[in-house]
N, C-alpha and C positions, 0 to 999 in steps of 0.2 A: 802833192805835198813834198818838200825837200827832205835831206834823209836827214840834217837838223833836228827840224823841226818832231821827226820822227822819234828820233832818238830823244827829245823832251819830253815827249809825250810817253815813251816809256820808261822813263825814269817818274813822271809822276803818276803812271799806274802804280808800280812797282812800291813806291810810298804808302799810296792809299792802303794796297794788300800787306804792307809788311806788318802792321798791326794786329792781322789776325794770322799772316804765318808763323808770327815769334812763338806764340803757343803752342802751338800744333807742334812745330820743331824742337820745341824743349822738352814737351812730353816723349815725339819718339826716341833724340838723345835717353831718356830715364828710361824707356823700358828696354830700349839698348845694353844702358849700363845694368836694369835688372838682370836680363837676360843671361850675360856673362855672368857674375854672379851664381847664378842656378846652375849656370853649365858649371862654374868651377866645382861647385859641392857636387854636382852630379859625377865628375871625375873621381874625387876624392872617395863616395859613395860604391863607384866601384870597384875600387882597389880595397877599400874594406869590404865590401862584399865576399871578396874572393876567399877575404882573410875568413872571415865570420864560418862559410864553406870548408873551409881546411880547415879548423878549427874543431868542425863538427865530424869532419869525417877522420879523423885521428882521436876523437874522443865518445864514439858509437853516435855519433849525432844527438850529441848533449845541445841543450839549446842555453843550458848557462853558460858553455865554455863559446859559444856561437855570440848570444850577446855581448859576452866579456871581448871576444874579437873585433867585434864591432864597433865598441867603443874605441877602444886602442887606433883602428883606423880611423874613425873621426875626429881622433883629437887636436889633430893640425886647425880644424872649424874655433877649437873653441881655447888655442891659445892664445896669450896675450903680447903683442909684439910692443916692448917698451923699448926697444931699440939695443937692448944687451941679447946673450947667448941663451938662450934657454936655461935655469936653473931647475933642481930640483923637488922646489915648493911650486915654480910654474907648473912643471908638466904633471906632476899629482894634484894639482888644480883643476887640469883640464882634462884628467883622466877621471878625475870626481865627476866633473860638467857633464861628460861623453856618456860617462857609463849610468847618470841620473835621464839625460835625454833621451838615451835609448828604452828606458823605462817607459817615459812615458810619450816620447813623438818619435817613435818608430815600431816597426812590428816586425817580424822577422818569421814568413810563411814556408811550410816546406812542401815544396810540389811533388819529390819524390825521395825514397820510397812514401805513397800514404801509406795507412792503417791497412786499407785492403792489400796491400800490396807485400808490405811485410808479413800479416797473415798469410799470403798463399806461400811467399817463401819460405818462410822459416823453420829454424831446426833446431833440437836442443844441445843444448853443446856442455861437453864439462871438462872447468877446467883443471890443473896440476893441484888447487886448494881445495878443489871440492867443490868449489861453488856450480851451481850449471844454470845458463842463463839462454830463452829464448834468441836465437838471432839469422838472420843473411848471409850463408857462410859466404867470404869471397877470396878463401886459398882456392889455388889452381884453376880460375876461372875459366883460363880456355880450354882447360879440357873435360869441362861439365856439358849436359847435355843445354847445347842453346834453345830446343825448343820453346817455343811463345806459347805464353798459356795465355788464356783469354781472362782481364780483375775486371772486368764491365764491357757495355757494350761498346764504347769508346775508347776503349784501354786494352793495350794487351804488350804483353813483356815478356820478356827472357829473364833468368837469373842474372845473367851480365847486365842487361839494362838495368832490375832489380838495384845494384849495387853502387846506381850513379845515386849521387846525394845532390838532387837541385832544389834553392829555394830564392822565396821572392822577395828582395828586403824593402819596404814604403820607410820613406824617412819624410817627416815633415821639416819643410826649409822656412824660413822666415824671409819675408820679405821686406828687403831693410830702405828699398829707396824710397823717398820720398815722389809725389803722384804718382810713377811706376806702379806701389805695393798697394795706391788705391785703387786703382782700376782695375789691375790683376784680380785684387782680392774680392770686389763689387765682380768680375767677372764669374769667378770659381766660389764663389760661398752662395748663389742663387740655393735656394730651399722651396722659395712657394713659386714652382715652375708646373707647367700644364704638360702633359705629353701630345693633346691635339692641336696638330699643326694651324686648326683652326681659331683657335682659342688665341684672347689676348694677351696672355701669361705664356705661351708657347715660348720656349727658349731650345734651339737645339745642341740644348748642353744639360745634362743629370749629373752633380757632382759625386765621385764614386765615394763606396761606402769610407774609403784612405782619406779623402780627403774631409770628407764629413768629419774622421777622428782629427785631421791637422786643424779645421776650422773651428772644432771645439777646442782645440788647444790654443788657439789664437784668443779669443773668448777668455779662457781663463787666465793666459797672459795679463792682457789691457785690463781683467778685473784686479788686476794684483798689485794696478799703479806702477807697471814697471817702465818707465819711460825709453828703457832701450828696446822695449817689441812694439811695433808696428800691429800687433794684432792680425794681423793677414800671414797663413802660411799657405804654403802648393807642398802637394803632394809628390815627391821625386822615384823614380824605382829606378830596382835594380836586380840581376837576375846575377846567379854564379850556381855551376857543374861541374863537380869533381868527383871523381873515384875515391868509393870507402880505403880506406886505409886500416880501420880495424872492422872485422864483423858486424 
């Protein structure tokens, strides 16, 4: 066969196939552009994390003053770009959006110190008003006795480690593209899954308990008529570790 003839003949495969590539390619373009997306809030995510963390540890690990952090860094998510400077009514707009969302689609866990953990450090401390409150001392840290004491069988610290403040922030993200946000979300909101690899419900995927709460929030979204959610959210983390700052 001449190389013509050749090259005709794949130019009329290539016709035939492009009917069912155009799909297929448009969909991975959308979960492309989901993707980016996710990563950006995940950036954002944690740069407020970090904050939320400072926050807490300058304030004994107030977890008001941690959520109020938290918002403040997410509020770039939830401004409104109309083409001017930021004003005054915008950004208390979106400090309103931040600090209601973090309410109710995000959670804000603290990995250390737990409860066992502060119990075995703690001391009572009083101060210049009188007041005297249980707490982690952490003046003069390094020249306290670093021995490890055993809080579990898993677990075992020093009062320096004691005094790192880590916690794990779950933010639920909206997925805003269109066929992207349905597939994702058909992917991660499965419920009636089988764990035996046998079975024909088997899925090897269990949506964690974070994403359970963001899929409920998706849920009550789209019950509320709001034509800007998508109903479908993902789960995002984020982790941040910093040195107490007060007791």
């Amino acid at each position: 066969m001449s190389l013509r003839k050749q090259k005709g003949q794949s130019m009329v495969e290539f016709s035939i196939t492009l009917p069912f590539l155009a799909p297929l390619i448009l969909v991975l373009i959308m979960l492309l552009i989901q993707w980016v997306l996710v990563y950006k809030d995940k950036v954002t995510l944690n740069a407020a994390s970090f904050d939320a963390v400072r926050a807490g540890a300058l304030n004994h690990g107030s977890m008001p003053k941690m959520k109020d952090a938290l918002a403040q860094g997410m509020m770039p998510l939830f401004m409104v770009d109309n083409g001017d400077d930021p004003n005054a009514i915008g950004v208390a707009s979106a400090y309103i959006k931040a600090k209601a969302f973090v309410e109710i689609g995000s959670k804000i866990t603290v990995l250390n110190p737990t409860s066992d953990v502060f119990n075995e450090f703690k001391q009572r401390r009083r101060y210049e008003d009188g007041t005297t409150e249980d707490e982690i001392p952490n003046d003069n840290l390094m020249y306290r006795n670093p021995e490890v004491i055993s809080i579990s069988t898993d677990k075992k610290l020093n009062i320096q480690d004691a005094n790192l403040l880590q916690i794990e922030v779950d933010w639920c993200k909206r997925l805003e593209v269109p066929i992207a946000n349905w597939l994702i979300g058909k992917i991660i909101t499965l419920t009636d899954v089988d764990p035996d690899p046998t079975s024909d419900k088997f899925v090897p995927f269990v949506p964690s308990e974070g994403q359970l709460t963001c899929s409920a929030l998706g849920v009550l979204a789209s019950a509320g008529g709001t034509s800007s959610y998508s109903g479908y959210y993902i789960t995002i983390k984020s982790y941040a570790l910093i040195r107490m700052q007060t007791p």
